[in-house]
C-alpha positions in Angstrom: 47.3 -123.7 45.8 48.7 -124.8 42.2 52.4 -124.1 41.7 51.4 -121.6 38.9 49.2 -119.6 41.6 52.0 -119.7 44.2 54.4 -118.0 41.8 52.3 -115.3 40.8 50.9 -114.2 44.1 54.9 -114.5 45.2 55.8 -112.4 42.5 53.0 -110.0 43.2 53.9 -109.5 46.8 57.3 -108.2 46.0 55.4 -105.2 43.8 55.4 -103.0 47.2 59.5 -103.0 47.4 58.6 -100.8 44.1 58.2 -96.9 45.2 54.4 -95.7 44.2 54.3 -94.1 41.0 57.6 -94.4 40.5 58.0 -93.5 37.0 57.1 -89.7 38.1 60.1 -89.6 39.7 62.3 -92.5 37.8 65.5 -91.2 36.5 66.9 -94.0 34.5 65.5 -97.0 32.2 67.6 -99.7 31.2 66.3 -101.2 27.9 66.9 -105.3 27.9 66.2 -108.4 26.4 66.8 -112.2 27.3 67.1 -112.7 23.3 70.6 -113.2 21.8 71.9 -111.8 18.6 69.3 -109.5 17.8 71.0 -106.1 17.7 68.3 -104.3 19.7 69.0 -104.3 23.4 71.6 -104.9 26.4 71.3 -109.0 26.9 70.7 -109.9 30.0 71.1 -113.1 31.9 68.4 -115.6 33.7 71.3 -117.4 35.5 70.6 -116.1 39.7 74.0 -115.1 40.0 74.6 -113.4 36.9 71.4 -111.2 37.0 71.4 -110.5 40.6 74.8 -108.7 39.6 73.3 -107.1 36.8 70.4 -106.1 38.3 72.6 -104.9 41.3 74.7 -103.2 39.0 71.8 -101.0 37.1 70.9 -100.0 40.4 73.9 -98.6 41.3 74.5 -96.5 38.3 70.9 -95.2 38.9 68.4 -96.8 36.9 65.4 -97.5 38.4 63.5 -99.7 36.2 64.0 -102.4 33.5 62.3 -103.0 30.7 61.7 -106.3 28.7 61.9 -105.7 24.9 59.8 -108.9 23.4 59.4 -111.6 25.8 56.6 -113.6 24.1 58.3 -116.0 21.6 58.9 -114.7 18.6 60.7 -114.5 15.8 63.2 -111.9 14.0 60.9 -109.2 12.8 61.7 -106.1 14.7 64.1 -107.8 16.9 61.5 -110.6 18.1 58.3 -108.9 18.1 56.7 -110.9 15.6 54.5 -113.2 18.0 54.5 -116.9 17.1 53.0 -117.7 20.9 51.9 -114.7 23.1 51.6 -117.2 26.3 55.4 -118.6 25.7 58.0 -116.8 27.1 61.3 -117.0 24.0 63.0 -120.3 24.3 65.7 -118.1 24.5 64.4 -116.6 27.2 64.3 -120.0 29.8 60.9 -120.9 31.7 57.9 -118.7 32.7 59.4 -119.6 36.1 62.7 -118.2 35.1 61.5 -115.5 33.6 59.0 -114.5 36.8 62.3 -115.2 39.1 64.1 -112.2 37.8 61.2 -110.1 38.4 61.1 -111.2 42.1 65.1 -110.4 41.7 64.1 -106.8 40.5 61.8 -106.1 43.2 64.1 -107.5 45.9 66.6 -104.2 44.4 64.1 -101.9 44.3 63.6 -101.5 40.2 60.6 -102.1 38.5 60.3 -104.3 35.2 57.9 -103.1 33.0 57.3 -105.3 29.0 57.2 -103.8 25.7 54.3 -106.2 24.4 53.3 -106.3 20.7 49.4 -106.7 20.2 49.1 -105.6 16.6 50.9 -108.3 14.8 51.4 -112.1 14.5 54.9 -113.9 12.7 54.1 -115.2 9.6 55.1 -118.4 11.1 52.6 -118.4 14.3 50.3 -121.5 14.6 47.3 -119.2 14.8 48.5 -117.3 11.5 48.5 -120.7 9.9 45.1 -122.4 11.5 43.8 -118.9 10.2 44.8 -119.7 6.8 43.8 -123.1 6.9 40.3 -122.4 8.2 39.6 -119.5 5.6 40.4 -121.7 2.7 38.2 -123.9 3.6 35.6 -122.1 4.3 35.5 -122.3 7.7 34.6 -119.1 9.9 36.1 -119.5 13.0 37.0 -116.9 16.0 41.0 -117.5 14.2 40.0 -116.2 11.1 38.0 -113.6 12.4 41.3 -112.5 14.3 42.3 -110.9 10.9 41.1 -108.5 8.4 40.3 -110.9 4.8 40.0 -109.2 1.4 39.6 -111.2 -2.0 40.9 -108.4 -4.3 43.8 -106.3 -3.5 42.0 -103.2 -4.5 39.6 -103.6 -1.5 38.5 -101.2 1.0 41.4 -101.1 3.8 39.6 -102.3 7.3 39.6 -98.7 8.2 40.7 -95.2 6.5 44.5 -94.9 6.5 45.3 -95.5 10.2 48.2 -92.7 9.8 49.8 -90.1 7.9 53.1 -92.0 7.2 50.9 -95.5 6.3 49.2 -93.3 3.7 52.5 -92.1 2.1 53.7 -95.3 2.0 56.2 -95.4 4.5 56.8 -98.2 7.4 59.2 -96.8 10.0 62.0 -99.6 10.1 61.6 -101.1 7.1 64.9 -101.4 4.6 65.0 -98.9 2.2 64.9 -101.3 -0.4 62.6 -104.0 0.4 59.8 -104.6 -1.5 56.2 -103.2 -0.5 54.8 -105.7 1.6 52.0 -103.8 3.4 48.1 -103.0 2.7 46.2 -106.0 1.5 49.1 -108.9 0.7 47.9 -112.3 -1.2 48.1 -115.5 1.0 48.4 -118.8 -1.1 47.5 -120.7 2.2 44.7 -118.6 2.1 43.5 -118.2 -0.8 42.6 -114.8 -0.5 44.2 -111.5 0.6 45.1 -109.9 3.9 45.6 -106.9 5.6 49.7 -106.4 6.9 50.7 -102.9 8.3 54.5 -103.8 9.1 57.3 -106.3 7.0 60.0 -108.6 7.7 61.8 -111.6 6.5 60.7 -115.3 7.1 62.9 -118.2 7.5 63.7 -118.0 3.7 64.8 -114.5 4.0 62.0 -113.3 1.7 60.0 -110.0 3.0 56.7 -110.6 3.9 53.6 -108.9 5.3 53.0 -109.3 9.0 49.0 -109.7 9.0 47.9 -107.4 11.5 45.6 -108.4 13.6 41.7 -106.8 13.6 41.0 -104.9 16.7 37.5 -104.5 15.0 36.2 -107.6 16.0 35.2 -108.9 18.9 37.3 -112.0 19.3 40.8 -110.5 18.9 40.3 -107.9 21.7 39.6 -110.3 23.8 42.5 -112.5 23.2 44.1 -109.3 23.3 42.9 -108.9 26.8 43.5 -112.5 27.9 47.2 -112.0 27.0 47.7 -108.8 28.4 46.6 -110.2 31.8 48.8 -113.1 31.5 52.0 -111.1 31.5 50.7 -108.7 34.2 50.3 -111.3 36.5 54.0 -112.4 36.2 54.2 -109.2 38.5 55.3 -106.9 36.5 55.0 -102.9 37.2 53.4 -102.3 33.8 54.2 -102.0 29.6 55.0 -100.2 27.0 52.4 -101.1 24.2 53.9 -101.0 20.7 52.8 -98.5 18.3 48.9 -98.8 19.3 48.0 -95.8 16.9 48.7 -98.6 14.3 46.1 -101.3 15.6 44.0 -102.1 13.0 40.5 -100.5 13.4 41.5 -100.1 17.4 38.9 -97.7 19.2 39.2 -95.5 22.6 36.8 -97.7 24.3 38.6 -101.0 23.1 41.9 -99.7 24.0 40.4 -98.7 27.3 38.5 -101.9 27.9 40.9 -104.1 27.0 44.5 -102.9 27.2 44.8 -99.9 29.5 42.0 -100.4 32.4 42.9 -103.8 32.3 47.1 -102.4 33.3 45.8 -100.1 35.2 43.6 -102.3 37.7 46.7 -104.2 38.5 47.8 -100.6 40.8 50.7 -98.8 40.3 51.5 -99.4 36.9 52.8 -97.8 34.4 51.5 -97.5 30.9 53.2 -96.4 28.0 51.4 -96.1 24.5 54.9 -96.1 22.0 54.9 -94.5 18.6 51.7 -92.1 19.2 52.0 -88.4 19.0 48.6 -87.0 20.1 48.1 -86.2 23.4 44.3 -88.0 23.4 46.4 -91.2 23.9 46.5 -90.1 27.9 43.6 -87.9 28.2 41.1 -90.6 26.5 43.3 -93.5 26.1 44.5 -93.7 29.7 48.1 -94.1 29.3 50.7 -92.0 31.4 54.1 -92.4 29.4 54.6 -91.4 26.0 58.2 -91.8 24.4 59.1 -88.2 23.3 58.4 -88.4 19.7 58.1 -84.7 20.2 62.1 -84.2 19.6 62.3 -85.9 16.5 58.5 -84.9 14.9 57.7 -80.9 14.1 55.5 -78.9 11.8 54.3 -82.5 10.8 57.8 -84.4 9.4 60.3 -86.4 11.3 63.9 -84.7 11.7 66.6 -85.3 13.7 66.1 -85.3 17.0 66.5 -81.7 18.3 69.0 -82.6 21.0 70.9 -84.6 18.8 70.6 -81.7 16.1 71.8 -79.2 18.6 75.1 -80.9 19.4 76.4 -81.3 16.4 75.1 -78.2 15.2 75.5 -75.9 18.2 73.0 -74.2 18.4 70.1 -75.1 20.7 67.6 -73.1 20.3 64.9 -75.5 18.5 65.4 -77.9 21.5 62.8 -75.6 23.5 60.4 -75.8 20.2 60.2 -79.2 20.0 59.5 -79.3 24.3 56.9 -76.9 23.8 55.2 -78.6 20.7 54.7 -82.0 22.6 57.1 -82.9 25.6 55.0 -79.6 28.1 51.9 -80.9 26.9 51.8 -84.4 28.0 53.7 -83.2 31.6 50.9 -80.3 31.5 48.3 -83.5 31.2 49.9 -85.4 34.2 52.1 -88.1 31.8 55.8 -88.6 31.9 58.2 -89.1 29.1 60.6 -91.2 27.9 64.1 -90.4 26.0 66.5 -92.6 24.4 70.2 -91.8 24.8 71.3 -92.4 21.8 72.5 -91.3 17.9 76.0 -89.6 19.9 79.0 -91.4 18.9 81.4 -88.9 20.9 81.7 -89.5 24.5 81.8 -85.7 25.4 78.9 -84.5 23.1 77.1 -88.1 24.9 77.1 -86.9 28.2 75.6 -83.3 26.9 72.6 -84.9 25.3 72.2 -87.1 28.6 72.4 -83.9 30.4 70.4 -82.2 28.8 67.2 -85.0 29.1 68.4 -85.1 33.1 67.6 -81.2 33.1 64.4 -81.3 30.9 63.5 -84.0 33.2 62.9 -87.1 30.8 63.2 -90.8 31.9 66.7 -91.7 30.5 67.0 -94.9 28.5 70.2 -96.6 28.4 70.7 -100.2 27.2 70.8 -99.8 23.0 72.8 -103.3 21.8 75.2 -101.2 19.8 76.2 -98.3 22.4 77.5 -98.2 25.7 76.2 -97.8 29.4 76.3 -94.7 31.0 79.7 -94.1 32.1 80.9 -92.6 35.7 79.9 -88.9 34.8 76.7 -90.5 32.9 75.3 -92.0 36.1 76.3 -88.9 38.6 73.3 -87.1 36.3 71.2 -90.3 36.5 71.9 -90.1 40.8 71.5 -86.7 41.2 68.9 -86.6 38.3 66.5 -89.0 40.7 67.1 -86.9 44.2 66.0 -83.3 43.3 62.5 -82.7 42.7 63.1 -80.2 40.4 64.4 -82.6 37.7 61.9 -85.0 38.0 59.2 -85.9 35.5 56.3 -83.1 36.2 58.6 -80.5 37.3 58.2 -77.0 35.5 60.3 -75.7 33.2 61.2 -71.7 32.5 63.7 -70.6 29.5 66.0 -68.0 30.7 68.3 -65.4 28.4 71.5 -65.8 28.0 74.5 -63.8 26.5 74.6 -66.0 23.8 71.3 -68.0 23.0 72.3 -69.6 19.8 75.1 -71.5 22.2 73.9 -72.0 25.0 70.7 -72.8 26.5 70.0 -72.0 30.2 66.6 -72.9 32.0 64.9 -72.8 35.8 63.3 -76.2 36.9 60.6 -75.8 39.9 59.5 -78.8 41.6 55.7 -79.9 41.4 55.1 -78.6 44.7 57.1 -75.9 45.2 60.0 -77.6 47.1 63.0 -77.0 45.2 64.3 -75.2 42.1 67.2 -75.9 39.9 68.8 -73.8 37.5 70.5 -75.7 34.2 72.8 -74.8 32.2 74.2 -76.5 29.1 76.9 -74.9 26.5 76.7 -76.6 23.1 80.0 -75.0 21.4 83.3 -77.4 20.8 85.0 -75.0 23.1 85.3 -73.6 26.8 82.9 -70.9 27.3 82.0 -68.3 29.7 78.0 -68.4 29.8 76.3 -65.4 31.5 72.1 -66.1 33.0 70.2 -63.5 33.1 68.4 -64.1 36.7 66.5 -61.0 36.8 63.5 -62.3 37.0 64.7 -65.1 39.3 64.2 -64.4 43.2 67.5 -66.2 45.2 69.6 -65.8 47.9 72.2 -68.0 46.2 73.3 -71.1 44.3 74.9 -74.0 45.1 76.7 -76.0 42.6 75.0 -79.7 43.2 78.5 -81.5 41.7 81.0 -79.7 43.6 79.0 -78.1 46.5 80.5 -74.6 45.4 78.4 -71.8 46.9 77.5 -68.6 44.7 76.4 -65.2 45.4 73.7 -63.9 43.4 75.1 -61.4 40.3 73.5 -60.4 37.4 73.7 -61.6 35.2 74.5 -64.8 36.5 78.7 -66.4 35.2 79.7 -70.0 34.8 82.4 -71.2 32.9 81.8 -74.4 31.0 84.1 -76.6 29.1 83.4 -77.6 25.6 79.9 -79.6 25.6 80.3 -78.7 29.3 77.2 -77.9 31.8 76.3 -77.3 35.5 73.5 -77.8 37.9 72.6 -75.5 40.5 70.3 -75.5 43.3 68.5 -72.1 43.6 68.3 -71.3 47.1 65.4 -69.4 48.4 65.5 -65.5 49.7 64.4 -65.7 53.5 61.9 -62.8 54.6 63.0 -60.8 57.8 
């Protein structure tokens, strides 16, 4: 066997040390990159004895995946997603063989390492961008140039009607206020003609340009597509987040099936995230399990703050349960698992709230931001204790109950998915102590145990717990024995 083959089948083989569907029950994510200096993720190390320590480390806080922002080589656009080679793993990076090492590493620990792969885009500086180019102003039509979407006036028909509400009002999430529209059909002077961008960024002049999206229309580019999705997952990889596929140029459900999520999905136990969506169809049709909870952050059609974070500075949490209801219930109800960044908290205090909070609702926590911390000792007790009660994990239901005070505090009762275990949560969102009273009624129990300090409680209604400022408590509802 080639050397290539032997490091892929050795890198598959590790794949069992990886529980089975283990983002269902995965408390904590730890968001990385290989790439220096570019302000996105936690940098990690391909040295052996510097990322087995890592790796080791993450572990021990509680994470139990990893996930690879941009490995292909790329450039600066969104932190290294603009593809110039989608079969080179970043200079930056090391080898293929360093890079499938760590993997192996991962596995050996336990933790997955799943990819956030771009297939929508290339850099304006990729070889294939520029053969493209070359070949259409010559005349040429060749599968490159039918990669891409080719216009000669700018006032042409887009390649599809407006692929969403915010490209239609002119808006490109991440994109400087004040840059210069670079999006819709953009003229190409090595061209000779115009093509279709949906995203911007700066090239090596530090002028912003149009990324030319790629045409998930044709039937060449979905197949590259396909080719390059494969080559990743057979690094050995436990699956990807695919970025912003709502925004593929002309991409359909059978495409998408065909050629990005079957293909994930034949690989077994994998997980498959679709980022930047917020219908629901993306799992039921589209075959992905994990969305990124959007939900908190997009109501009644506009983007806000995210609830949480709105909550916590506000103090008051009661549109945290909207939001949940609105999109975060539906895709658990439809058997898919979220995934929640802890972030946009300066204050320490307030930090550990919002990450209590996700611990209770049950989201995947993501950790790993370039400019904010790691979870710190009381941080990674919720990720521990978040990934060894059923009732906090991913598909777990969730039941609002009253309190005294519901514009303060928010209290709720977490039941496993089969029944094995409930938890009761509550969460005080004022800048002071506070003495929270549950109504637990409606709730049948025996007693509670306090899951930090192992304090046992008698069942009174209502229900009293003292909480510090931005304080909250866990409890495991015991059940009432018969006879």
């Amino acid at each position: 066997m080639c050397q290539g083959g032997m490091q892929r089948v050795q890198s598959a083989a590790l794949r069992h040390l990886v529980p089975d569907r283990w983002w269902e029950k995965a408390a904590g994510l730890y968001l990385c990159t290989f790439k220096p200096n570019r302000g996105y993720a936690r940098v990690l190390h391909l040295d052996p004895a510097k990322a087995a320590a890592e790796v080791a480390e993450m572990r021990a806080q509680g994470f139990q995946a990893i996930e690879i922002f941009a490995p292909a080589e790329g450039r600066f656009g969104y932190a290294g997603l603009d593809m110039t080679d989608p079969y080179r793993v970043d200079p930056e990076l090391g080898t293929m063989g360093d890079f499938r090492r760590f993997v192996r590493l991962a596995h050996s620990n336990g933790v997955a390492v799943v990819l956030f792969l771009n297939i929508g885009y290339f850099s304006f500086e990729a070889p294939a961008w520029l053969e493209a180019c070359a070949d259409r102003k010559a005349g040429r039509d060749t599968e490159k140039v039918r990669w891409f979407s080719w216009a000669e006036s700018p006032d042409a028909p887009p390649p599809s009607p407006p692929e969403d509400r915010l490209f239609s009002e002119g808006v490109i999430p991440g994109a400087d206020s004040d840059a210069p529209k670079t999006w819709g059909w953009q003229h190409s002077d090595l061209a000779g003609c115009y093509y279709w961008a949906r995203w911007q960024a700066k090239d090596k002049d530090g002028n912003w340009v149009g990324l030319p999206q790629l045409d998930w229309g044709s039937r060449e580019w979905p197949e590259e597509a396909e080719r390059i999705v494969r080559f990743w997952m057979n690094t050995g990889i436990d699956g990807m987040i695919i970025d912003a596929p709502g925004c593929y140029s002309r991409l359909t459900w059978e495409a998408n099936n065909k050629h990005i999520t079957g293909v994930i999905a034949n690989y077994g136990n994998a997980f498959i995230q679709s980022e930047g969506v917020s219908k629901m169809a993306w799992m039921t049709e589209g075959g992905y399990n994990c969305l990124q909870n959007y939900g908190l952050s997009f109501l009644g059609g506009k983007w806000q703050e995210n609830s949480i974070v709105s909550a916590i500075r506000n103090g008051d949490p009661r549109p945290i349960e909207e939001t949940l209801r609105g999109y975060r219930d539906l895709a658990a109800n439809a058997g898919g698992v979220l995934y929640t960044k802890v972030e946009g908290i300066e204050d320490r205090q307030q930090r550990r709230l919002q990450a209590a909070t996700v611990a209770g609702i049950g989201d995947m926590l993501v950790y790993g931001t370039a400019d904010r911390p790691g979870p710190d000792e009381k941080e990674q007790w919720l990720l521990q204790m978040r990934y060894c009660h059923p009732a906090l994990h991913q598909l777990a239901s969730r039941r609002r109950l009253a309190t005294n005070a519901d514009s303060k505090y928010y209290a709720f009762l977490k039941t496993a998915r089969d029944g094995s275990e409930r938890v009761l949560v509550v969460l005080n969102f004022c800048s002071s102590p506070e003495m929270v009273e549950v109504d637990m009624s409606n709730v049948a129990t025996a007693a509670l145990i306090d899951l930090k300090t192992g304090e046992w409680f008698d069942r009174t209604l209502p229900f009293r717990v003292e909480l510090p400022a931005y304080g909250y408590a866990f409890f495991q509802v015991l059940p009432v024995h018969s006879g």
